[in-house]
C-alpha positions, 0 to 999 in steps of 0.5 A: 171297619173304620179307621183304627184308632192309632194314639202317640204315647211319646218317644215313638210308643204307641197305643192301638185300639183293636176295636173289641166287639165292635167298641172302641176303648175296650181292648189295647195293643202297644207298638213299642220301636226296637233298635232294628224293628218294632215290638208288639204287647197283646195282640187280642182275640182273633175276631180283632185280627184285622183291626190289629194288622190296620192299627199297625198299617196306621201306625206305619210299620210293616208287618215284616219290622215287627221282631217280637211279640209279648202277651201278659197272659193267654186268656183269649182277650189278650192272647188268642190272636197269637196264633193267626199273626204267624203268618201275617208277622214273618219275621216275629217270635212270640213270647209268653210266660213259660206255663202259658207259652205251650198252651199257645203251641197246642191250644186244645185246653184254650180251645175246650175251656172256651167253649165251656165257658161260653157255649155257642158264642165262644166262636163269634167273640173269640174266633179261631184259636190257631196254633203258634209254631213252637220254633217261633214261642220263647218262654218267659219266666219273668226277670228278662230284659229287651232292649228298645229304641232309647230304653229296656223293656222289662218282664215282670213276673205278676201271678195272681189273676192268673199264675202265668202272668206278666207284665211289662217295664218301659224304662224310657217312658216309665211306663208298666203295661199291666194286662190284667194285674191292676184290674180294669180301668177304661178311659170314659171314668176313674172306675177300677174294677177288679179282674179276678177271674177262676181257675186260679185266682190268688189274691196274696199273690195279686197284692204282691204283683201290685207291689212288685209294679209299684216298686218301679215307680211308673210314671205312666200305667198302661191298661190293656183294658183301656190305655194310659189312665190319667192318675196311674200311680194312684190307681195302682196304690188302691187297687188293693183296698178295691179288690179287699173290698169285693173280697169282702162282699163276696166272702159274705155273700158265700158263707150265706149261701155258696152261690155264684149267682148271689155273690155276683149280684152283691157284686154288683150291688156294691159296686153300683153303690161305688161308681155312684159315690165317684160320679161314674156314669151307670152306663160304664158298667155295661162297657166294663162288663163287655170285658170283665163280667160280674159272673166271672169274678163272683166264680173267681172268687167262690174257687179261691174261698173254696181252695183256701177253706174259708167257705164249704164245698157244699152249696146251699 
């Protein structure tokens, strides 16, 4: 593994590269200093276990000072390491929304929904889903503040994605760390791709969380997929147009022929045509795919438009 890539985000944050599937600028952690310890937001998939333990060895923390761990929301990217930092975080408790946390505790559901999803390369991208001790998992419901060294860390209840997610309010550096909730931006272009996955992707909930973000004017947003984006304000005050723009498309597409595999090429189609306008090379639409693939947003969105009666049931 090479040496992992340890960013200074000022007053002491920082961000760390986990080197998802073997890619730099892909997955992010944060390293946030407490008043006693440090805090850690995301962890990754367990395949990131060890990138993630140098990150923080690079940083120059001790395991044993790390005192908290958030996570947005379980999907494996973010949360699926939790369980095998147990043992190697001593001193840790590991918070996540209060719907999410049990599945963390016992994650069969984890377990069973990735190896539906992925079949035999569920394994390999994800590694092994380990149990987190249910006398270290404290549920979050969203409102709950945490001090830090020279600010508050607060939790902000962001449903739509998924509707256990949150993210998360640095008030020293003004910074909201978003996970999945403002979609992808990686740091190579200005592309923002929405995140809108299945099973319960809601989309007026995903416009109000957007809100909900926005109303704390950050002056820094910072990306789980990837890092400080340069113009995060802005970002977050088009995210709504971008996510009605593949609702559209999708829509249109589904009421042709409700059809996961024609709704996810009149996605690319689309969004091709987008990165071309903004001058984004072609070749980042195969990095963003490495973490939010067309397919999924195409079933993401046939789910939605099928739960709230704007497309049949019966497929063409």
């Amino acid at each position: 593994m090479a040496r992992p890539e340890v960013r200074d985000l000022g007053e002491g944050r920082k961000l760390l590269d986990l080197d998802f599937r073997d890619t730099e600028g892909l997955v992010a952690a944060y390293l946030l200093p407490e008043p006693d310890g440090w805090a850690l937001v995301e962890t990754g998939p367990t395949t990131c276990h060890a990138a993630l333990l140098a990150g923080i060895a690079e940083a120059g923390v001790a395991p044993a000072e790390i005192r908290h761990v958030f996570v947005t929301h379980i999907h494996l990217d973010h949360a699926g390491g939790v369980g095998a930092l147990a043992d190697a975080l001593p001193n840790a408790t590991f918070l996540a929304h209060e719907v999410g946390a049990p599945h963390l505790v016992d994650p069969s559901r984890l377990i069973a929904s990735a190896r539906r999803a992925w079949g035999p390369a569920a394994d390999p991208l994800w590694g092994p889903i380990v149990p987190t001790p249910a006398d270290r998992m404290v549920a979050l419901r969203g409102g709950e503040r945490f001090p830090l060294k020279s600010g508050t860390l607060e939790v902000i209840l962001t449903p739509g994605h998924a509707r256990h997610h949150l993210s998360f309010y640095d008030d020293r550096i003004r910074a909201v760390f978003t996970g999945d909730s403002a979609g992808v931006r990686l740091e190579r272009s200005a592309h923002l791709r929405p995140a809108v996955p299945p099973p319960d992707l809601d989309l007026e909930l995903l416009f109000s969380s957007v809100e909900e973000m926005r109303r704390r004017d950050p002056r820094l947003v910072l990306f789980s997929h990837f890092g400080p984006s340069p113009d995060g304000a802005r970002d977050l005050a088009r995210y709504r147009g971008i996510v009605e723009e593949w609702r559209d498309v999708a829509l249109a597409a589904a009421r042709e022929r409700a059809d996961v595999d024609l709704i996810t090429a009149r996605l690319r189609e689309h969004d091709e045509v987008s990165m071309a306008r903004e001058g984004t090379r072609p070749e980042e639409l195969n990095r963003e795919s490495l973490v939010s693939g067309y397919e999924l947003a195409a079933a993401g969105f046939l789910r939605y438009f099928e739960t709230h009666g704007l497309v049949s049931r019966e497929r063409g």
